[in-house]
C-alpha positions as CSV (number, residue, x, y, z in Angstrom):
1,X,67.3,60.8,39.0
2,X,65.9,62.8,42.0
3,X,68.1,65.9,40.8
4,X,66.1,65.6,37.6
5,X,62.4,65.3,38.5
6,X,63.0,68.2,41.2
7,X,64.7,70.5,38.1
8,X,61.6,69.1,36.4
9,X,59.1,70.5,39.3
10,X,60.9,73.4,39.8
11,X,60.7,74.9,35.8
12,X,57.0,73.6,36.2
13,X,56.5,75.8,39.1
14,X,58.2,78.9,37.3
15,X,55.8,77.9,33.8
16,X,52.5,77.8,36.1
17,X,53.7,81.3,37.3
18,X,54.5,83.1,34.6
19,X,51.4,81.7,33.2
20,X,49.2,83.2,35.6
21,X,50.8,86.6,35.4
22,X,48.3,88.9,33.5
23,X,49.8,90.2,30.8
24,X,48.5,93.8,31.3
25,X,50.6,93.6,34.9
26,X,53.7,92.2,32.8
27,X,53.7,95.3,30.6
28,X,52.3,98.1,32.6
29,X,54.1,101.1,32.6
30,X,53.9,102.9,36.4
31,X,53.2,106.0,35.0
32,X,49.8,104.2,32.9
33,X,46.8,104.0,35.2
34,X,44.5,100.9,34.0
35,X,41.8,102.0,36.1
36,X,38.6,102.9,34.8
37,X,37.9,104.7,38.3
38,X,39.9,107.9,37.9
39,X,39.0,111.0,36.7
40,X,39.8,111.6,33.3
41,X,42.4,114.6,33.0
42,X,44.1,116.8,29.7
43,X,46.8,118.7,31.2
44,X,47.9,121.2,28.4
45,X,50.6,123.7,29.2
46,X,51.2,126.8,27.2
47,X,53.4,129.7,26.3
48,X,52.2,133.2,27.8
49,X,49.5,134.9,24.8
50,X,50.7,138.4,25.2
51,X,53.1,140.2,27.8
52,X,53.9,137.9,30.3
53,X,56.7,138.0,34.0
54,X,58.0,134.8,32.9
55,X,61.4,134.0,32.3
56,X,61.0,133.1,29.1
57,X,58.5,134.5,26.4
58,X,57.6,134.3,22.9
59,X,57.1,136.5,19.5
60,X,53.7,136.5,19.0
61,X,50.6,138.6,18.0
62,X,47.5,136.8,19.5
63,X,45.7,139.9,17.5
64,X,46.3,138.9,13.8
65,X,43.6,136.9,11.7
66,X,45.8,134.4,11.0
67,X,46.6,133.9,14.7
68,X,43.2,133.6,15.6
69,X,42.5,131.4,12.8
70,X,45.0,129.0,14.1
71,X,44.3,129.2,17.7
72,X,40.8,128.1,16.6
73,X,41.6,124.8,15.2
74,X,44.3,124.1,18.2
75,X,40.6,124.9,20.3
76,X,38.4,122.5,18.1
77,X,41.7,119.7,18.6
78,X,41.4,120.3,22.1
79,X,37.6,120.3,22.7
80,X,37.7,116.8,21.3
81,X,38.6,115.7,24.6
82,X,35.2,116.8,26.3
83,X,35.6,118.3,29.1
84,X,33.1,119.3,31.8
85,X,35.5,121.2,34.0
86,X,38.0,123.8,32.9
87,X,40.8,125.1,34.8
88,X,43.2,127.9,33.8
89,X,45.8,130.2,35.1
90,X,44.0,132.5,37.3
91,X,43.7,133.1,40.8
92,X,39.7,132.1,42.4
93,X,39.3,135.2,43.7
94,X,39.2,136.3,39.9
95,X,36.7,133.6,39.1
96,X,33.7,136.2,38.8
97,X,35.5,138.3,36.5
98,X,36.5,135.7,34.6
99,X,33.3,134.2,33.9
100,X,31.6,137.5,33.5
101,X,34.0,137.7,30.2
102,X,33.5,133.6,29.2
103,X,29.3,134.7,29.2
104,X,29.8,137.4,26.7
105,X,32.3,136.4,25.0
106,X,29.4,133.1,24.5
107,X,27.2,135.7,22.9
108,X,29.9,136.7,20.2
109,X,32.1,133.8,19.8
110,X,33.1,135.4,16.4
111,X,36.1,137.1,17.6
112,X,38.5,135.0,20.3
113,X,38.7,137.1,23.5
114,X,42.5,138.4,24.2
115,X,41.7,139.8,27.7
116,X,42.9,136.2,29.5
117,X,45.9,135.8,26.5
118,X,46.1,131.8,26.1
119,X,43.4,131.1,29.3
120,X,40.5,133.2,27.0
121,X,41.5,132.3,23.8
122,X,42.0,128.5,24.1
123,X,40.2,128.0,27.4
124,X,37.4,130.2,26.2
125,X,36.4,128.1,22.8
126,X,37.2,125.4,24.2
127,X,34.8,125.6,26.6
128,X,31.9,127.1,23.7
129,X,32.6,124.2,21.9
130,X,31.4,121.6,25.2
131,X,28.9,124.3,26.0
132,X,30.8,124.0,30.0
133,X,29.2,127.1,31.9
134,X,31.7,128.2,33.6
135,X,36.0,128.1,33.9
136,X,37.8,127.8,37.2
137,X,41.0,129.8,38.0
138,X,43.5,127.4,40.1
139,X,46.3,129.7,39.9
140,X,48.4,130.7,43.2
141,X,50.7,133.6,43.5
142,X,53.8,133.2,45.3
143,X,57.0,135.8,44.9
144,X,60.2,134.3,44.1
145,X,63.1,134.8,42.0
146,X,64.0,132.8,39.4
147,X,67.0,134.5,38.3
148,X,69.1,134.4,41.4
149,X,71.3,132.4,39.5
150,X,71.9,134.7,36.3
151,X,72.3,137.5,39.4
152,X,75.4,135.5,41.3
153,X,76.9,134.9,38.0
154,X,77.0,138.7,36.9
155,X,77.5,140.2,40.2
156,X,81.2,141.3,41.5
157,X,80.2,141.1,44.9
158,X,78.7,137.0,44.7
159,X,80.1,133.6,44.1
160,X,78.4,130.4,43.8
161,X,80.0,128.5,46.3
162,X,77.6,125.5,44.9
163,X,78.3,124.4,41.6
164,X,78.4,127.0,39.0
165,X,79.8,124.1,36.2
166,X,76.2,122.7,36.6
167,X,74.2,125.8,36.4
168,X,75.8,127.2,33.4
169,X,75.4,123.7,31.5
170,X,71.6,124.0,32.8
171,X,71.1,127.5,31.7
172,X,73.1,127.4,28.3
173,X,72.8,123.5,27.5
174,X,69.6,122.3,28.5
175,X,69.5,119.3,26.3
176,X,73.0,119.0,26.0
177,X,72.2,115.2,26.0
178,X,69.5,115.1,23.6
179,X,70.4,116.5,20.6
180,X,67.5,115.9,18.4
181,X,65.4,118.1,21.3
182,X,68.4,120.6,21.4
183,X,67.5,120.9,17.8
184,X,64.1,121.4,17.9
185,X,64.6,124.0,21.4
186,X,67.1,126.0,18.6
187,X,64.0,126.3,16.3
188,X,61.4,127.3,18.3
189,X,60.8,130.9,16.7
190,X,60.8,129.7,13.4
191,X,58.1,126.6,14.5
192,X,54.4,126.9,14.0
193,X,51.5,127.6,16.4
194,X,50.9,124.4,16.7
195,X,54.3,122.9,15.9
196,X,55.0,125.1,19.2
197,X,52.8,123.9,21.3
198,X,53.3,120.4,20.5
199,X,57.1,121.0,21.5
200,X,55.7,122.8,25.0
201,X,53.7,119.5,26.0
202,X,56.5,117.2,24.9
203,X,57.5,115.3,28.5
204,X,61.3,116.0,27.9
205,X,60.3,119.5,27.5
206,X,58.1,119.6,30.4
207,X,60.6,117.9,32.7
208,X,63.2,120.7,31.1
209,X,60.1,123.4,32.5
210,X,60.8,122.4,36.1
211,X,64.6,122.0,36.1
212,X,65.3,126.1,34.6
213,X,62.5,127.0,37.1
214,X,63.6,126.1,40.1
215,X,65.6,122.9,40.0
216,X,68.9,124.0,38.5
217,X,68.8,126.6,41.3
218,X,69.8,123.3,43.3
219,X,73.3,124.4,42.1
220,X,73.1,128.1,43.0
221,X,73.9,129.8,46.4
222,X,76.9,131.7,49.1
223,X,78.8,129.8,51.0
224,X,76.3,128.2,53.7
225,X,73.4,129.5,52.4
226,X,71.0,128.3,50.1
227,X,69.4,131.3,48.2
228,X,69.2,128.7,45.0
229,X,67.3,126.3,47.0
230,X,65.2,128.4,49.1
231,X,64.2,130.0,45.6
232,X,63.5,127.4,44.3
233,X,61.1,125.5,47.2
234,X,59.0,128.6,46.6
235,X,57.9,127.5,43.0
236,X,57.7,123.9,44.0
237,X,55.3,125.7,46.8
238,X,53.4,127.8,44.8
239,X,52.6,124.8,42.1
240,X,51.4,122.7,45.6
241,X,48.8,125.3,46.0
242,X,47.7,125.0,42.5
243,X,47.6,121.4,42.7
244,X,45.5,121.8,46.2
245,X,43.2,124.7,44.3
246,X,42.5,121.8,41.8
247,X,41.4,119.5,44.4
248,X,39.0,122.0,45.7
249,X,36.8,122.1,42.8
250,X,33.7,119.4,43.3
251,X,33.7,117.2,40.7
252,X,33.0,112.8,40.5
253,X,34.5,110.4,38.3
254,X,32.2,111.4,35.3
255,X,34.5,114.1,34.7
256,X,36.4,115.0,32.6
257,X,39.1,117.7,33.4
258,X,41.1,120.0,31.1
259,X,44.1,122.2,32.5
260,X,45.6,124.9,30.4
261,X,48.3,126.7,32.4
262,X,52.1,127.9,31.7
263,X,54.0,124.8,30.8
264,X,56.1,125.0,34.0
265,X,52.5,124.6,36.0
266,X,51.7,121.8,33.8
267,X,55.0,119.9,34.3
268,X,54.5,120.3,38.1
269,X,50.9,119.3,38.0
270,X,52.4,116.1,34.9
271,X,54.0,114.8,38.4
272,X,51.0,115.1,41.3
273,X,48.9,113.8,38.8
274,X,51.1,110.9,38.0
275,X,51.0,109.9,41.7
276,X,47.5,110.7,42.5
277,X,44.8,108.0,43.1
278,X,42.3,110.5,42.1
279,X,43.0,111.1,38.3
280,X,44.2,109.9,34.9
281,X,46.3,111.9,32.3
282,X,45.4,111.2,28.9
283,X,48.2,111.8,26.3
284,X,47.8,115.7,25.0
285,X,49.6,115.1,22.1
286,X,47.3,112.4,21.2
287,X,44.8,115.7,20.6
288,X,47.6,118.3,19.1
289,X,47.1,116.5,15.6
């Protein structure tokens, strides 16, 4: 009989518990701030809008009427978000320049502005449209090469000692376990503006960002050396500096913050922001619609 009343108490004790669990602490995802405190941030990564260093690059004319039709609407989707602060892809010492192109490009909005590629285009209208005054360039520059890789595996004279198996797979196979993204990756030329970008901001996409710019050179370097590695801590370096550029910018809790960098930047700023006690990501494909 005792056996039973304490099995009695005890499920009691468990009920009373889970009873007083809020439910929004049962479901909450980690990477899901509840917090009405933090500033409000759309972190939208990009292709390159003309010639571009990058690694990778893409087929299109930023000049057309067409393009610039569409790259207005993808502006008006974004600008529903209302920001106050704009950030792009530039350095801060270019910040004057910058702006001296965002005021008269103001006074004829008619035609997009290439000069910036994606930063003038997008980051231009979209700041028209919120009537913000000015854009602010977060960008860092740090040399480092990305294809140390590729080089080993061409080269006569180098060898992975590392694990070539694992680069290749990387390099040639990104999705190799997803094959509805490996699909989508395979039609990417034939994709729309928008259809595009959508793809860019995807998280499995912007995870895949970081890992062919510097993390599948984990895999990559001589024997004892770590050219991959060393490589590859200068791009996680050079994004650190962006993210601390970011932080430099005033701004209070009112705000409301809209990034548009390369999509690699965006993936690496996807994580600090995730962490940081500062600011919210709101879903950018909620606004890609």
């Amino acid at each position: 009989m005792k056996q039973v009343l304490l099995l009695a108490y005890l499920l009691f004790i468990v009920s009373c518990n889970n009873t007083n669990t809020p439910p929004e602490i049962l479901k909450q995802d980690h990477n899901v701030s509840t917090s009405n405190d933090k500033i409000k941030v759309l972190n939208f990564g990009s292709f390159h809008f003309g010639e571009t260093t990058d690694a990778n690059s893409t087929d299109f004319d930023e000049t057309s009427p067409e393009a610039q039709k569409q790259i207005k609407q993808i502006a008006q989707m974004l600008a529903a978000f209302k920001p106050t602060i704009i950030c792009v892809e530039n350095l801060p010492s270019l910040n004057d320049a910058l702006n001296k192109d965002y005021q008269a490009f103001l006074k004829n909005p008619d035609q997009l502005d290439t000069s910036f590629g994606e930063t003038s285009m997008i980051g231009f209208e979209v700041g028209r449209l919120n009537a913000v005054s000015k854009l602010y360039g977060i960008d860092n520059h740090m040399g480092y090469n990305y294809s140390v890789g590729d080089f080993f595996e061409s080269s006569p004279d180098y060898t992975n000692a590392i694990d070539p198996k694992t680069y290749l797979q990387l390099t040639n196979q990104p999705f190799k376990d997803y094959p509805e993204m490996a699909k989508r990756d395979q039609n990417y030329e034939k994709l729309s503006l928008l259809e595009k970008l959508k793809l860019i901001n995807e998280p499995l996409q912007l995870d895949q960002s970081i890992v062919a710019n510097a993390d599948k050179l984990l895999y990559v370097g001589t024997e004892d050396n770590f050219e991959g590695a060393d490589n590859a801590a200068k791009f996680y370096h050079r994004n650190m500096k962006i993210y601390s550029n970011l932080n430099r910018i005033p701004m209070t809790k009112q705000d409301r913050v809209f990034i548009i960098m390369g999509s690699a930047h965006t993936a690496f700023l996807r994580e600090f922001i995730n962490r940081s006690p500062k600011f919210e990501m709101v879903n950018t494909l909620e606004y890609l619609k």
